[in-house]
N, C-alpha and C positions, 0 to 999 in steps of 0.2 A: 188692681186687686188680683191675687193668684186664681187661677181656676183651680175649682177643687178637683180633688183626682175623679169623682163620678162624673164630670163633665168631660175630662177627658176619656174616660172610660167610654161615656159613651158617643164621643168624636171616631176612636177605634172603632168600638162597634160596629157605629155608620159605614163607618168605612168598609170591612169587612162586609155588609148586609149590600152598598153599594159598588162597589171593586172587587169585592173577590176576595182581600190578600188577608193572609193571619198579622197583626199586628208584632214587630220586632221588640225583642227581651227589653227595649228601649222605651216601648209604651208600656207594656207588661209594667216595668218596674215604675212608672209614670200612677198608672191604674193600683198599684200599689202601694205606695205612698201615703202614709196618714194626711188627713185634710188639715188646715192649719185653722187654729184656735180663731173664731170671730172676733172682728175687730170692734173693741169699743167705740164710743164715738167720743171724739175730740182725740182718740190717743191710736195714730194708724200705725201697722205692725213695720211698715216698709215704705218707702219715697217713690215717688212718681218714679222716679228712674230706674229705680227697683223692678217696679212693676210692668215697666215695657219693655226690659231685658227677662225679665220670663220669659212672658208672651213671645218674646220672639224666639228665645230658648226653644218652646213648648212647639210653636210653628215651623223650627228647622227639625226637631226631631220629628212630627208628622211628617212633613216633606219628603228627610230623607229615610222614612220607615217606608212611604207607599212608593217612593222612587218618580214620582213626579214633578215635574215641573213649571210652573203659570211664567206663560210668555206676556207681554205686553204688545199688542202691537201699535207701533207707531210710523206715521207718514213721511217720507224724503221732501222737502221742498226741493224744488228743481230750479236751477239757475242756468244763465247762458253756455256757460261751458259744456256743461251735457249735452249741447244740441247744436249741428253744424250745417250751410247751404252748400254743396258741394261745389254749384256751377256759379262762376266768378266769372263769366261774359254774360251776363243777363242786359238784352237789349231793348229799348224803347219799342214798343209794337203799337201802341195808342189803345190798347185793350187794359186790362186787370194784370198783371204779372204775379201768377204765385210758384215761386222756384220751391222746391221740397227742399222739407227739412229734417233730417237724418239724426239718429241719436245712436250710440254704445250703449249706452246708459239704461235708456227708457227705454221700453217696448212703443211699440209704432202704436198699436190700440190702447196706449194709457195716457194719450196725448191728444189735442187737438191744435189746428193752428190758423191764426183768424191773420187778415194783412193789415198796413195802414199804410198810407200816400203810394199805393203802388201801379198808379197809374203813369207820372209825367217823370221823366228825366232827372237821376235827382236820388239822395237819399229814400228811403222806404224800410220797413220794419215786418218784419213776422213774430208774430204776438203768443206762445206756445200755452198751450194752459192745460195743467197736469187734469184728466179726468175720470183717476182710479184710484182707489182707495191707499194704494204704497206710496204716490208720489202725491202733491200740491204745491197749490202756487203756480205763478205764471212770469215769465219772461219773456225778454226783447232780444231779438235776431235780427240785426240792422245789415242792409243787403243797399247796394247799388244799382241804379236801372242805366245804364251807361246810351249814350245819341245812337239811334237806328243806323245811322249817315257814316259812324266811325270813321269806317274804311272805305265809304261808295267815293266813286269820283261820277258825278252823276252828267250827260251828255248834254242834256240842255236847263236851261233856267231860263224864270222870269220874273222880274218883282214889282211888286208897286206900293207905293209912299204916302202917307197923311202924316205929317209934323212932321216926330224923329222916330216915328214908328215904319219898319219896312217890311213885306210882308213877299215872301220868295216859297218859289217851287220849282221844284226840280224834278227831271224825270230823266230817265234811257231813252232812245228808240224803243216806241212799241212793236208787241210780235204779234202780227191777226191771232185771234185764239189762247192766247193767256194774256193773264193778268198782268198792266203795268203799274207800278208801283208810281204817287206822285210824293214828293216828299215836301209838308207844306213847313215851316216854322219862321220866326218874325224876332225882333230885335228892337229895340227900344219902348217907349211906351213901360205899362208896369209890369211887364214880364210875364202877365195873367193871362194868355189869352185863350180865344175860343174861335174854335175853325167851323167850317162849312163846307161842303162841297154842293154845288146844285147839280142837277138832272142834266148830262151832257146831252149836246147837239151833233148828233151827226149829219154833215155835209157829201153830198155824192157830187162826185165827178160830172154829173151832167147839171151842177148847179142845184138843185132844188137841197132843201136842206128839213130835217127834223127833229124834235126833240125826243129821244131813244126809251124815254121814262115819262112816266106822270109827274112834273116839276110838282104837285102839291101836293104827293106822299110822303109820309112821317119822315124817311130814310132822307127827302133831299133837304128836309125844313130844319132839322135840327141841331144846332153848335154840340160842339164839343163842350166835357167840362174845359176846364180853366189849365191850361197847358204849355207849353213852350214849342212843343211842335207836335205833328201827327201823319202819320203814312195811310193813305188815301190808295185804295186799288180799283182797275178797272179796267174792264176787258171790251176791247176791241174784236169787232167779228165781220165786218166791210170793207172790203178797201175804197179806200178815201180820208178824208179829214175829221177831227173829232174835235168838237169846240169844246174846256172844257171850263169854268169859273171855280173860283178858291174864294172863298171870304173870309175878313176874320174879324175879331169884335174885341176891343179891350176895355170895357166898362169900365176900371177904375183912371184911364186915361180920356175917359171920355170919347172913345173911338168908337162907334154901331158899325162903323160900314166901310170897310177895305176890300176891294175886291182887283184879284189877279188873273187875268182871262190864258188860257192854255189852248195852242194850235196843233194837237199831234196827227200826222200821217203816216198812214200804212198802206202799203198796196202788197197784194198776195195772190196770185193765180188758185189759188186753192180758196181764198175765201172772196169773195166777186164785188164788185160793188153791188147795191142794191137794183142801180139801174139795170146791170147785169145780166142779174137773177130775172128783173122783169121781161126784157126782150128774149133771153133764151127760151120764156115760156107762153110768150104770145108768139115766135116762131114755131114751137113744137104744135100749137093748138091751131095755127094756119095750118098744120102741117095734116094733123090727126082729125079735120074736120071738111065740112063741105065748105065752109066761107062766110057761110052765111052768119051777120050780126048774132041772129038767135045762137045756135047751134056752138060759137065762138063765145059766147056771152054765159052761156051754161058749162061747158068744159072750164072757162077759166074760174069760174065760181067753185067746180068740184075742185078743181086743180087748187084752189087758196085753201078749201078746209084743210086739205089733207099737207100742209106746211105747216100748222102750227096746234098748239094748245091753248085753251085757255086760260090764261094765266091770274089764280084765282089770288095773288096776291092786291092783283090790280097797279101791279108799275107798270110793266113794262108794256107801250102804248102805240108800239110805231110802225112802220112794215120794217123797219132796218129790225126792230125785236122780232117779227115775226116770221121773218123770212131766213135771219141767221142764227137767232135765240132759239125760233121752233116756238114762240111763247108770245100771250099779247093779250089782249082785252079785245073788246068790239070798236076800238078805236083803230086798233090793227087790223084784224079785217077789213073793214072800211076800205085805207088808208092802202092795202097791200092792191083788193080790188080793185078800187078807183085807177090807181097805179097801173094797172093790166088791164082794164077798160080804155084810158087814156092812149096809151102805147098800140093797142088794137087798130082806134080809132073809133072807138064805139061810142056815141053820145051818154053821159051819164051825172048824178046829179046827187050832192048828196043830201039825206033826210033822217030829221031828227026827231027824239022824241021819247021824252019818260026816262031821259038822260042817257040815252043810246044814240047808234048813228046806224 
């Protein structure tokens, strides 16, 4: 049905009372207009389609009288192409890999980006999900995690066998003082596996040997997810031998227990053996003292505080941690003491209790 001209008239008005503007010769003559004769019933003046070509009429001449215009707004769904990983060497680390994800397109704060398998060797996905009101939807960014190993040519190896499963590590000559890399991964069986590494042993030169960590802290108890290989690091700080164990576990092959035993040595004038360190300091304290057990017995006790910290993690357990780490629990004190007691010549014994020593 038509609006009468008072209903237009008073759309203008509104207008005017809310906007400001005078209404154009176009409403005027709208607002002018005789009203059309009411309509019977059963007998209508005009056709639906009549009737909504008005109205629209009626609504282009308000529009272009106030000179405004109603936007709509609506959202971009976002797909792959808007969104690129620039870095195409993305290498196995046995951590989470999330390489960034760049857009033209999108703004960097109207996006977020979640991963999937982006841990082992192997296809992996970046998940982008639109999170502002211009863009939605969500898309795949399928990325590469290429072997840690590509290009190493690694100096030694060693591997060990159950069924057709083989389980190999590789490593460089280590350097006292940084981190050596051991490179552990396996071959047959279901491809699923799970590494380990235990608590190394360090061995000293004069034979005695210890384990450098708490073998029953979380760090040396627990596999790996489910993998094909994993890069394992660990820093040497003695010279001498470091015993080290690999394990690996293939559950769907029925495999719990592979283990590959590693022999690496270092010698370093700069970093001592442990034995070393202990005669250099039961010579200074003959040196700095009258002789006497007593007197020898209390210097080397001052002399051990002031080598390490407590290390309130609670690994690291040894004199090799507390004497080259700087770091130990009361299993390294003991352990460093006794050590420089022994070397002295000093009778000594150890005592325990309320799970100290």
């Amino acid at each position: 049905m038509r609006k009468p001209a008072s209903c237009v008239l008073s759309i203008a008005l509104s207008l005017v009372m809310t906007v400001g503007f005078i209404p154009s010769p176009a409403l005027a003559e709208i607002a002018s207009a005789p009203e059309p004769a009411a309509q019977s019933a059963g007998k209508p003046n005009e056709s639906p389609a009549e009737t909504t070509s008005g109205q629209a009429r009626a609504n282009d001449q308000i529009s272009a009288a106030s000179g405004t215009n109603v936007t709509a707004n609506a959202t971009q769904p976002i797909d792959a192409s808007m969104f690129s990983i620039e870095d195409t060497d993305i290498r196995y680390t046995g951590n989470p890999v999330m390489p960034t994800v760049t857009s033209s397109t999108v703004p960097s704060d109207q996006y977020t980006v979640a991963y999937e398998n982006n841990v082992a060797i192997g296809q992996a996905t970046a998940v982008v999900t639109a999170d502002d009101q211009n863009y939605s939807g969500t898309c795949a960014i399928p990325f590469e995690i290429k072997p840690a190993n590509a290009a190493a040519n690694y100096q030694h190896s060693t591997t060990a066998q159950s069924g057709d499963i083989t389980l190999t590590v590789q490593w460089n000559d280590p350097r006292l003082g940084q981190e050596t890399t051991f490179h552990v991964t396996a071959t047959g069986g279901s491809g699923a596996y799970q590494f380990r590494m235990d608590a190394p042993t360090y061995m000293d030169p004069d034979g005695s040997s210890e384990s450098v960590a708490d073998p029953s802290r979380n760090q040396w108890q627990q596999y790996t997810g489910e993998c094909t290989s994993h890069d394992y690091q660990f820093e040497m700080t003695a010279s001498g031998t470091y015993y080290l164990r690999f394990y690996l576990m293939d559950k769907a092959a029925g495999v719990y227990y592979l283990r590959s035993n590693v022999f690496a040595s270092a010698n370093d004038d700069a970093y001592p053996a442990v034995s070393a360190i202990v005669k250099s300091a039961v010579d200074k304290c003959s040196a700095d003292t009258d002789g006497s057990d007593y007197a020898r017995a209390l210097w080397l006790h001052d002399w051990t505080l002031d080598q390490l910290e407590y290390d309130h993690s609670l690994n690291w357990c040894s004199a090799e941690s507390g004497l080259t780490r700087h770091q130990g629990t009361c299993e390294s004190y003991q352990r460093i003491y006794s050590k420089l007691l022994d070397a002295a010549g000093i009778a000594n014994g150890r005592i325990t209790g309320n799970g100290h020593t």
